[in-house]
C-alpha positions as CSV (number, residue, x, y, z in Angstrom):
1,X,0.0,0.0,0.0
2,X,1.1,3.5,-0.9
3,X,1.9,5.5,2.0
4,X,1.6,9.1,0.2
5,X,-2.1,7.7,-1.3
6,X,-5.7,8.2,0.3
7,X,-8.8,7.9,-1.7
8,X,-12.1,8.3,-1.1
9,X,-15.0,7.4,-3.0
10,X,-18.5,7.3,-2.9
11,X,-22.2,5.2,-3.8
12,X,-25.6,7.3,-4.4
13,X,-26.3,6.9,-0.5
14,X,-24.4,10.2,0.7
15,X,-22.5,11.8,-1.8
16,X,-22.7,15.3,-0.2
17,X,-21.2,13.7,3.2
18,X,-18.5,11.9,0.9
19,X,-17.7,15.6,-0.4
20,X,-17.3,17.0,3.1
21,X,-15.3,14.5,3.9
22,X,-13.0,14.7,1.4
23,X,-12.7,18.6,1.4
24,X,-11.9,17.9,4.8
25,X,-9.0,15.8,3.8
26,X,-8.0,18.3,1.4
27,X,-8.8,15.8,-1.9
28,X,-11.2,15.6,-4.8
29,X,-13.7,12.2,-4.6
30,X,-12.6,9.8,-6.6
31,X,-13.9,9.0,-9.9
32,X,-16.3,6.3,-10.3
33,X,-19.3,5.0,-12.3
34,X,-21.8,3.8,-10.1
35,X,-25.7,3.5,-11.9
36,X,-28.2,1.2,-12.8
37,X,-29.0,-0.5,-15.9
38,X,-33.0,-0.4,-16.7
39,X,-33.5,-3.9,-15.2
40,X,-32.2,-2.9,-11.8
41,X,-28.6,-4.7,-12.1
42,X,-26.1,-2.0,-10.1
43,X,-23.0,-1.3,-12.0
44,X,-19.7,0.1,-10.9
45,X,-16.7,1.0,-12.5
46,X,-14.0,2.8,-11.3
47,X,-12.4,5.8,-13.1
48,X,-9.2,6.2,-12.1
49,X,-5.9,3.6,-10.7
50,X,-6.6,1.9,-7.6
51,X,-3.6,-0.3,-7.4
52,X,-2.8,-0.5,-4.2
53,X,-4.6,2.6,-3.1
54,X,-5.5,3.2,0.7
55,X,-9.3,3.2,-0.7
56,X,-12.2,4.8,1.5
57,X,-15.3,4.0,0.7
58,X,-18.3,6.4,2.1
59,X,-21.7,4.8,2.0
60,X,-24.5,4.3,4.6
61,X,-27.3,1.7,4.3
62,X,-30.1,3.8,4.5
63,X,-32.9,4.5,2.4
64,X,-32.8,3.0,0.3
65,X,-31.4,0.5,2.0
66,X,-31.4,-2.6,0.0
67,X,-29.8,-0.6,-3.1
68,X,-27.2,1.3,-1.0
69,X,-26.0,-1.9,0.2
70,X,-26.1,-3.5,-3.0
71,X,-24.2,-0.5,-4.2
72,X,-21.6,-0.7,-1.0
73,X,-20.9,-4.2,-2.4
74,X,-20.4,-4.1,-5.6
75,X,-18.0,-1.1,-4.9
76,X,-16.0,-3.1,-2.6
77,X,-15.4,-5.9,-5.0
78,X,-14.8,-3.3,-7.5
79,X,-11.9,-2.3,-5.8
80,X,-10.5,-5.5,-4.9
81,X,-10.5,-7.1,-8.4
82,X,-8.6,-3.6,-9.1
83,X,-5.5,-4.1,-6.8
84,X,-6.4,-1.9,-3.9
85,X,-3.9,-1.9,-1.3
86,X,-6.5,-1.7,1.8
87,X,-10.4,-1.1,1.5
88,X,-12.1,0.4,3.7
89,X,-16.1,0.8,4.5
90,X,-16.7,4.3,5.8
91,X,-20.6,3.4,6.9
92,X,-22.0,6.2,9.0
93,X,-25.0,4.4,9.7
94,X,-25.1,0.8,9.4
95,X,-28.9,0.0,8.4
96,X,-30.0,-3.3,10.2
97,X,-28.9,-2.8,13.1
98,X,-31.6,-3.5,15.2
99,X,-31.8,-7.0,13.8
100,X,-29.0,-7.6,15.8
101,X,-30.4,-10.9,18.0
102,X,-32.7,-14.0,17.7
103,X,-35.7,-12.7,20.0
104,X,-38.6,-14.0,18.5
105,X,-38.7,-17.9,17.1
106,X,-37.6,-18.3,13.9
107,X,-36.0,-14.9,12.9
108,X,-32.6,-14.0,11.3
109,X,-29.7,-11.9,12.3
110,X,-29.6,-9.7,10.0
111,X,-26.7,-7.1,10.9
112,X,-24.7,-10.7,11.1
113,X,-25.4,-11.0,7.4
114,X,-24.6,-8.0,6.6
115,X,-21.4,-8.1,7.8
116,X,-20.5,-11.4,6.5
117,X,-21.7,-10.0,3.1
118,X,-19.3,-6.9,3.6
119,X,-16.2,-9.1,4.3
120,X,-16.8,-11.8,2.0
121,X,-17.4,-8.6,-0.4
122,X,-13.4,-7.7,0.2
123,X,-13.7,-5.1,2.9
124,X,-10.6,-4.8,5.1
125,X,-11.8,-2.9,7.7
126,X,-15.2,-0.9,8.6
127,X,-15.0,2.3,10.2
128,X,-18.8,3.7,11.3
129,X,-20.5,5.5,13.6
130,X,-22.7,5.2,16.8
131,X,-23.9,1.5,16.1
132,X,-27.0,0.8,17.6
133,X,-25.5,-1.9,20.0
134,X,-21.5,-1.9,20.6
135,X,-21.4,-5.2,20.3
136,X,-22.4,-5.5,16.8
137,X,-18.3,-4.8,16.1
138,X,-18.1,-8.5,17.5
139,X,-20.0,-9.7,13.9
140,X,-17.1,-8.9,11.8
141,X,-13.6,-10.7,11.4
142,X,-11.9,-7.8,10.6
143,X,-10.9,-4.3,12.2
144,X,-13.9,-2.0,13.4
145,X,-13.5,1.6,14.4
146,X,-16.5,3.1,16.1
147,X,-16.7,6.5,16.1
148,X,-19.6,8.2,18.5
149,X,-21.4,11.5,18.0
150,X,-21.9,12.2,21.5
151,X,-19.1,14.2,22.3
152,X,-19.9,16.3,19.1
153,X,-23.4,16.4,20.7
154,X,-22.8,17.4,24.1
155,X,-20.6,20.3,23.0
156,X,-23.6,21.8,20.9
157,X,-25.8,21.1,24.0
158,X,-23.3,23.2,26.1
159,X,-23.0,25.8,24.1
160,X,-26.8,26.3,24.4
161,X,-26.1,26.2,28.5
162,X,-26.8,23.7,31.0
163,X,-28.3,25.2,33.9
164,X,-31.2,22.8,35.2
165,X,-30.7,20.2,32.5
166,X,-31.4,16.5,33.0
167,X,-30.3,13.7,30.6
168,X,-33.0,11.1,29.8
169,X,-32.4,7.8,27.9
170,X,-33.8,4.6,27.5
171,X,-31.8,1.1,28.8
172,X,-31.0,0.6,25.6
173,X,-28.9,3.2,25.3
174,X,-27.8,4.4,29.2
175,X,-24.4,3.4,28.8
176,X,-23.6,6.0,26.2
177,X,-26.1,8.3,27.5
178,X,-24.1,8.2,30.5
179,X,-21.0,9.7,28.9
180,X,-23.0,12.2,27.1
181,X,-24.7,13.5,31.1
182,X,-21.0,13.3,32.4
183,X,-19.9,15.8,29.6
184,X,-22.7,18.2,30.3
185,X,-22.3,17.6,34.1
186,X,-26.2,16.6,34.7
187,X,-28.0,14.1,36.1
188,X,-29.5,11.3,34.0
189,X,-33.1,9.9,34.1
190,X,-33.9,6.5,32.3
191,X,-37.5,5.9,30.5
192,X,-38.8,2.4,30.5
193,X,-40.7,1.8,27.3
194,X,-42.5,-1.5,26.1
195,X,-42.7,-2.6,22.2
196,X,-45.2,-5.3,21.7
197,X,-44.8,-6.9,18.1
198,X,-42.6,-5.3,15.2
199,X,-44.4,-2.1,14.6
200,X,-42.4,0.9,15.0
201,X,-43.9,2.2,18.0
202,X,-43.2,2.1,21.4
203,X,-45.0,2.8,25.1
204,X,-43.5,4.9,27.6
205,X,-44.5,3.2,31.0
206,X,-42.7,4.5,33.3
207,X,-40.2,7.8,34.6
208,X,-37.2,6.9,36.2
209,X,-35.6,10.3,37.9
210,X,-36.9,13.6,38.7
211,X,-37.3,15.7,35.5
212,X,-40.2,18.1,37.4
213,X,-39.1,21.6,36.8
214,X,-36.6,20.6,34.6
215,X,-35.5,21.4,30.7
216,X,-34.5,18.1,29.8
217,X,-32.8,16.7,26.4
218,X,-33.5,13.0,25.1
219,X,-30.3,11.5,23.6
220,X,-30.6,8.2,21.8
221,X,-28.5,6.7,18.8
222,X,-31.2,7.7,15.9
223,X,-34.8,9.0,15.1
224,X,-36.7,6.8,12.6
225,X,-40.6,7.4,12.6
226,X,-39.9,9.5,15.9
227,X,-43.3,7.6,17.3
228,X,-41.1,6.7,20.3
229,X,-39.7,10.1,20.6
230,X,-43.1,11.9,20.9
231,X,-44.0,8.9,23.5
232,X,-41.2,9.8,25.8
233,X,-42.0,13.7,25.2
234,X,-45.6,13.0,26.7
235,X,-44.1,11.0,29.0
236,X,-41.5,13.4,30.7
237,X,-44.1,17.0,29.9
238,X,-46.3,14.7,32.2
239,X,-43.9,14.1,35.0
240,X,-43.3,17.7,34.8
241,X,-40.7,18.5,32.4
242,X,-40.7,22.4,31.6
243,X,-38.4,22.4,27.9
244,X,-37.4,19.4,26.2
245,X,-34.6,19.1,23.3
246,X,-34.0,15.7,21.3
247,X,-30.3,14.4,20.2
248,X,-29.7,11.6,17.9
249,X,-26.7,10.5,16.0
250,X,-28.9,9.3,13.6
251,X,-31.8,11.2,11.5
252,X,-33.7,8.3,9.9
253,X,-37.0,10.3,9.8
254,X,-39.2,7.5,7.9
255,X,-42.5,8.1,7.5
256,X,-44.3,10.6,9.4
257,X,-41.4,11.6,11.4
258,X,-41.4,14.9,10.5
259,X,-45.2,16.2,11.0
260,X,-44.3,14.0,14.1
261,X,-41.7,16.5,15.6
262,X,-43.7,19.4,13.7
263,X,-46.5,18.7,16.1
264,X,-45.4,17.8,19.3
265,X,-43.3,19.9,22.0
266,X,-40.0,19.5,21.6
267,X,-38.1,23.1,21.0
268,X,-35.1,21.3,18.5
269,X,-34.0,18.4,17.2
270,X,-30.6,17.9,17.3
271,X,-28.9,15.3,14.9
272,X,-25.8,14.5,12.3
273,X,-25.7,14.4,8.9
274,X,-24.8,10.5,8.4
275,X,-28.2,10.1,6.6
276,X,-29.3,12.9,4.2
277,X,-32.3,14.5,4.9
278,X,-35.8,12.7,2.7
279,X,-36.3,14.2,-0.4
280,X,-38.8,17.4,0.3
281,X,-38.8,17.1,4.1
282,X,-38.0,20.3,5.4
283,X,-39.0,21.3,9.3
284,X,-37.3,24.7,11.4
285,X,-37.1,22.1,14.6
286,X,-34.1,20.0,12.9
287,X,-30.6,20.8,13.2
288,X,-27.6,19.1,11.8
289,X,-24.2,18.8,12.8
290,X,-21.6,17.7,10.0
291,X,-20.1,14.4,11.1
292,X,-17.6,15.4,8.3
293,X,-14.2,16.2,10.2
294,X,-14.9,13.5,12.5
295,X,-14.9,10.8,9.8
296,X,-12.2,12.7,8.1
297,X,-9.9,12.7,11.2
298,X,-10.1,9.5,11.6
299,X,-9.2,8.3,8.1
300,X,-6.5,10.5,8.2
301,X,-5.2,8.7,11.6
302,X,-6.0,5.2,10.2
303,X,-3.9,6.1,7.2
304,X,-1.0,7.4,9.2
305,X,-1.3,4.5,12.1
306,X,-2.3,6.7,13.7
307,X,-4.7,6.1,17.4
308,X,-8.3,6.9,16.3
309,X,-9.0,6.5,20.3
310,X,-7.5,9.7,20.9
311,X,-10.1,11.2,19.2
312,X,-12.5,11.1,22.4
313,X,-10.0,11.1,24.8
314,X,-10.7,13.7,27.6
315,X,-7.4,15.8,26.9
316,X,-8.5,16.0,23.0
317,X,-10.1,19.6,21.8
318,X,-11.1,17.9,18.6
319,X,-14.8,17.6,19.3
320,X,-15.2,21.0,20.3
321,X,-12.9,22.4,17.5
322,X,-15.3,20.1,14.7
323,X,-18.3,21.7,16.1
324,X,-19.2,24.7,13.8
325,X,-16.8,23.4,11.0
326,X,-20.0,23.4,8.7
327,X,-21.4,26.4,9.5
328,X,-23.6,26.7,6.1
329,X,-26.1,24.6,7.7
330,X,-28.2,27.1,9.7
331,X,-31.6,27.8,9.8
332,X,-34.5,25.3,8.3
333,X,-33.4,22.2,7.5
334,X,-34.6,20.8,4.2
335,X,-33.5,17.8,2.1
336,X,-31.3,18.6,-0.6
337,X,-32.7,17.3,-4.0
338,X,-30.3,15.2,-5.8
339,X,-30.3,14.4,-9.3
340,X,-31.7,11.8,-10.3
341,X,-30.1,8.4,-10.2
342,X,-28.6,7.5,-13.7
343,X,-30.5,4.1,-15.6
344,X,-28.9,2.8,-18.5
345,X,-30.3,0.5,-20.8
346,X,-28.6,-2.4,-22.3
């Protein structure tokens, strides 16, 4: 592998992330071909010399999914049939996560075959960000770097002030949520919720902590029909709660996740830019931070050998220095349009 070369490429998932990232890094995105013909079939080709090339690929699973998977995978065997020196999957947010255990009879493990598919694909090494569970970085066979949001959460959260704040979580997430209450020095509360079947939604049944009198945000690792969110918002304006503010890593927004947040009291809506925004959403609650020079920072260490650690370390300004590196995104948030995928017939 070439020690003076770093590449990153990108699918149709987030190409406006991949851009950030790579202006971060100082470079151009690669140049690659990636469309489908009119029966569906995903093609790739790669534009420019990839032999052995420290290759960065930047590609969520989201929406949608199966295609930017698809498109993940094909890329990575692109690239190994081409002589790179190291792949890499830069997934900000790894879709099937959730599906990460057998708790019902006669379901599959999804995130497991996922990553099987990913290394069997060619991938040398994932790096991603806030994983639903930590131990999903236990599925693969080859090097995972975990990168979390919270830190470039919590600073935005201080910087609004953190006079009578509580933290409230679910389990699911305390651990984390922990961290994230440490960093702002408050107090965390837990909510205990209760899914029956595989619906999206979930009930709040209970408060644990005193949020009465309080401005309280909700920190959880992503917002998908934001069903559960407005449950816990109830839930915690009920117990007494007087201002409420929402983070997530992840903005999944499915649905009606947006006239969701539109309609119910929470002031903002605080989350990253791993997932782009759906096409013609658009709300003045939503904020986004660019998870931009956090992924760039770390491909630059994993390049160099570099620790990627060190990024959260407590001595390390990096989080705070990241915060406002994209400041063009003020104001309402509304979902880019992008053109329109490209479909070639044979």
């Amino acid at each position: 592998m070439r020690a003076d070369s770093i590449d990153v490429y990108t699918g149709n998932a987030n190409p406006e992330l991949a851009a950030k990232i790579a202006r971060y890094l100082g470079r151009q995105i690669g140049k690659a071909e990636v469309f489908a013909f009119a029966n569906e079939n995903i093609f790739v080709k790669i534009l420019d010399n990839a032999r052995e090339k420290d290759v960065f690929i930047v590609q969520p699973t989201s929406r949608p999914v199966s295609t930017s998977i698809m498109e993940l995978l094909i890329m990575i065997d692109a690239f190994k049939r081409a002589s790179a020196g190291r792949i890499t999957a830069v997934i900000p947010y790894y879709g099937y996560g959730r599906s990460d255990k057998k708790d019902q009879p006669r379901v599959p493990i999804t995130a497991r075959l996922v990553a099987d598919m990913l290394q069997v694909a060619g991938a040398n090494r994932i790096l991603t960000l806030d994983l639903h569970q930590g131990q999903l970085q236990g599925f693969f066979n080859v090097p995972v770097d975990e990168l979390t949001a919270v830190h470039l959460l919590s600073n935005y959260m201080r910087r609004r002030g953190t006079e009578n704040l509580v933290v409230v979580t679910d389990l699911g997430f305390a651990k984390r949520a922990r961290t994230f209450a440490e960093l702002l020095n408050a107090p965390l509360a837990i909510v205990e919720k209760r899914r029956e079947g595989n619906n999206d939604q979930a009930e709040v049944v209970n408060v644990i902590g005193d949020v009465k009198g309080k401005r309280v945000v909700i920190v959880d690792d992503e917002i998908d029909t934001a069903g559960t969110l407005t449950e816990i918002v109830r839930a915690i304006e009920k117990a007494g709660a007087i201002e409420v503010t929402a983070c997530a890593t992840h903005g999944v927004f499915s649905g009606p996740a947006i006239e969701r947040i539109e309609n119910c009291n929470v002031l903002e809506v605080v989350v990253t830019d791993s997932i782009p925004m759906p096409i013609g959403a658009k709300s003045t609650k939503i904020k986004r931070l660019s998870s931009a020079p956090l992924f760039g920072e770390a491909i630059r260490r994993i390049h160099l050998g570099e620790s990627v650690g060190a990024l959260f370390g407590k001595e390390s300004a990096t989080a705070e220095e990241m915060l406002f590196w994209d400041e063009h995104q003020t104001g309402p948030v509304s979902a880019v349009p992008t053109s329109e995928k490209r479909t070639r017939r044979r």
